[in-house]
C-alpha positions as CSV (number, residue, x, y, z in Angstrom):
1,X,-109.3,-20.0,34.9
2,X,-108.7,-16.8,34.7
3,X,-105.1,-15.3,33.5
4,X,-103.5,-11.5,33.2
5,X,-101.9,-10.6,29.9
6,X,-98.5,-9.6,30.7
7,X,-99.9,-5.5,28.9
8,X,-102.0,-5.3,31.9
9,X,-100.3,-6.9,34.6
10,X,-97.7,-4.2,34.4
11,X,-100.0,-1.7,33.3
12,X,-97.7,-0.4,30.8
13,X,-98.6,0.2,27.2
14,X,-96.8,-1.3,24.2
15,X,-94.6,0.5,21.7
16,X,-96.5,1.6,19.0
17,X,-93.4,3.1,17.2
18,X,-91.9,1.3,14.7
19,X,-88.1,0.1,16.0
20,X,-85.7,0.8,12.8
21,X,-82.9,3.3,11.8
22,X,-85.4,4.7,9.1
23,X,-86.8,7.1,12.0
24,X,-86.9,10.1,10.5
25,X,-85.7,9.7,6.9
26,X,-88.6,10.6,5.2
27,X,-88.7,13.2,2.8
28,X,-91.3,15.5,2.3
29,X,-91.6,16.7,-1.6
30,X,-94.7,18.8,-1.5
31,X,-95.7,21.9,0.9
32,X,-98.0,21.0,3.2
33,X,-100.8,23.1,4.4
34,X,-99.0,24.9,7.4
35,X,-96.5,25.7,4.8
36,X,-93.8,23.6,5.7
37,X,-91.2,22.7,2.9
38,X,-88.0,20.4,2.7
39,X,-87.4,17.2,4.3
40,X,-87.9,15.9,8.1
41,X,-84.2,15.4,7.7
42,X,-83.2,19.1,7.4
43,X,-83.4,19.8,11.2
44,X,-87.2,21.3,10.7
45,X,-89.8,19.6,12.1
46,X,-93.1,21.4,11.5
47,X,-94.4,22.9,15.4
48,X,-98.1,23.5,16.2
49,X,-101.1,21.5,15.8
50,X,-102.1,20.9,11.8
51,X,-105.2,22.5,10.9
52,X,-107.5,20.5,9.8
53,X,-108.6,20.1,6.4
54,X,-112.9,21.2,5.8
55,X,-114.6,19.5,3.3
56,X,-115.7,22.3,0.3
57,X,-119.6,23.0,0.0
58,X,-119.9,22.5,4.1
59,X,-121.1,25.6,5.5
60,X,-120.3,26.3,9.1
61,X,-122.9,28.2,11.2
62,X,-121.8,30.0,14.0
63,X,-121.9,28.8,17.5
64,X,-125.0,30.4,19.0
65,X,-124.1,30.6,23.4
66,X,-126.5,32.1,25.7
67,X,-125.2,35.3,25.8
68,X,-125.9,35.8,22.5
69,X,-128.9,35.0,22.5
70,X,-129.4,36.9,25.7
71,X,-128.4,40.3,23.4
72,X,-130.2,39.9,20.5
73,X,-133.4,39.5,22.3
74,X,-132.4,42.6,24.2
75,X,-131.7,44.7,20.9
76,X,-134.7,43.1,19.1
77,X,-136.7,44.4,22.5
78,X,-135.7,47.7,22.0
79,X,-136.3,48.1,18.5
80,X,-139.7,46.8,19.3
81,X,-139.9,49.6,21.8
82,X,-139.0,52.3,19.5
83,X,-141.4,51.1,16.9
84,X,-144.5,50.7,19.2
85,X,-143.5,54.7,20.3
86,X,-143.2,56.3,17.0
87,X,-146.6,54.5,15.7
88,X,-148.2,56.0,18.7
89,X,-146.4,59.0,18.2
90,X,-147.0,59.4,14.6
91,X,-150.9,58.7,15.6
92,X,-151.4,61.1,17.9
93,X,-149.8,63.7,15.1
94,X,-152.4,62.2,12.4
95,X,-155.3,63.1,15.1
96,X,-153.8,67.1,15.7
97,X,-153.6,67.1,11.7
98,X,-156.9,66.1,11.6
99,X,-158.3,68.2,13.9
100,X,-155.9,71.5,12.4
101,X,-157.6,70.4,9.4
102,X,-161.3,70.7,10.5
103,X,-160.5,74.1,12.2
104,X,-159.0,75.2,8.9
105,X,-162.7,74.3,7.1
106,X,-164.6,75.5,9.4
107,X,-163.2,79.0,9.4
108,X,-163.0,78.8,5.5
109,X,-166.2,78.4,5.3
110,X,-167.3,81.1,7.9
111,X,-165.3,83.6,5.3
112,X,-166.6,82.3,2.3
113,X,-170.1,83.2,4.2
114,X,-169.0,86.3,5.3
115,X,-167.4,87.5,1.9
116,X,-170.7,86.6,0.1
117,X,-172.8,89.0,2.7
118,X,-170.4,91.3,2.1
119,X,-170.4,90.8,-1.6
120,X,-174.3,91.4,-1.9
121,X,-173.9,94.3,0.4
122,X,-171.8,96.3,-2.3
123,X,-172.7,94.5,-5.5
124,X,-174.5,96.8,-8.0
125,X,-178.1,95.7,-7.1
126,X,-177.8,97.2,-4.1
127,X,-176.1,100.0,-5.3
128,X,-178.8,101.3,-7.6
129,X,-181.6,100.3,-4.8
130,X,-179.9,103.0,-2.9
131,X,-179.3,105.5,-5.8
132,X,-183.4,104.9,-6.3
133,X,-184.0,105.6,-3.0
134,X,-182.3,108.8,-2.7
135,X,-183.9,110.0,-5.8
136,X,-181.0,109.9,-8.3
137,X,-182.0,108.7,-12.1
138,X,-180.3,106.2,-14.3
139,X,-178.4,107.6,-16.8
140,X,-178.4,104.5,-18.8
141,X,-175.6,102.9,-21.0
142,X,-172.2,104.7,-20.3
143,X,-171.5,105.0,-23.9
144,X,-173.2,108.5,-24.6
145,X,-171.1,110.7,-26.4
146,X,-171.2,113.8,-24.7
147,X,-171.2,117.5,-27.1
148,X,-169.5,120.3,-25.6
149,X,-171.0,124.0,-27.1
150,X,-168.1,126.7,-28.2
């Protein structure tokens, strides 16, 4: 057999209030946390939702949606771009240093060649040679004191 509660036969839902005159004389002694004070009595109910209390120590992460995830990978693309440039940039500097560098050496070391010829060219040993060769005579040491006559 099969029977209908007289709840769902109507379709109607019972009344979960409590009937009594003691509705709404309850006092409130402490503040709550939307900052309501005084009694339900006064005339002020509290309005809005209550906010619910979090449990200290829990840590909330931020909600992580698609679009933000889109955008991050964007900016952490571009910075990846702009890395990968400036290595290749600051690589193909290194290689101009490098070659600068060889260029310097190379024509340092052309002078140094250059000021040695030119060095042995005018150096005393030559000197003399020549003064030989055109028939002029040592004098010797410098030092000579030299007597003039009255």
């Amino acid at each position: 057999m099969f029977m209908l509660s007289t709840l769902t036969g109507n379709k109607t839902r019972s009344n979960r209030r409590k009937s009594g005159k003691k509705r709404f004389t309850k006092k409130i002694k402490t503040a709550n946390k939307s900052g309501f004070k005084g009694s339900i009595t006064d005339g002020h109910l509290p309005h809005g939702k209550r906010k619910k209390t979090e449990a200290k120590g829990k840590i909330n992460l931020p909600t992580i949606t698609p679009w933000k995830v889109i955008l991050t990978s964007f900016l952490i693309g571009i910075c990846g771009i702009f890395y990968i440039t400036h290595v290749f940039s600051t690589q193909q500097l290194l290689h101009e240093v490098q070659q600068l560098e060889n260029e310097y050496n190379k024509v340092n070391r052309v002078h140094a060649e250059r000021r040695l010829a030119y060095d042995r060219m005018v150096g005393p040993k030559e000197i003399y040679q020549r003064a030989r060769e055109q028939g002029l005579i040592n004098a010797g040491p410098a030092d000579q004191v030299i007597i003039l006559k009255k």
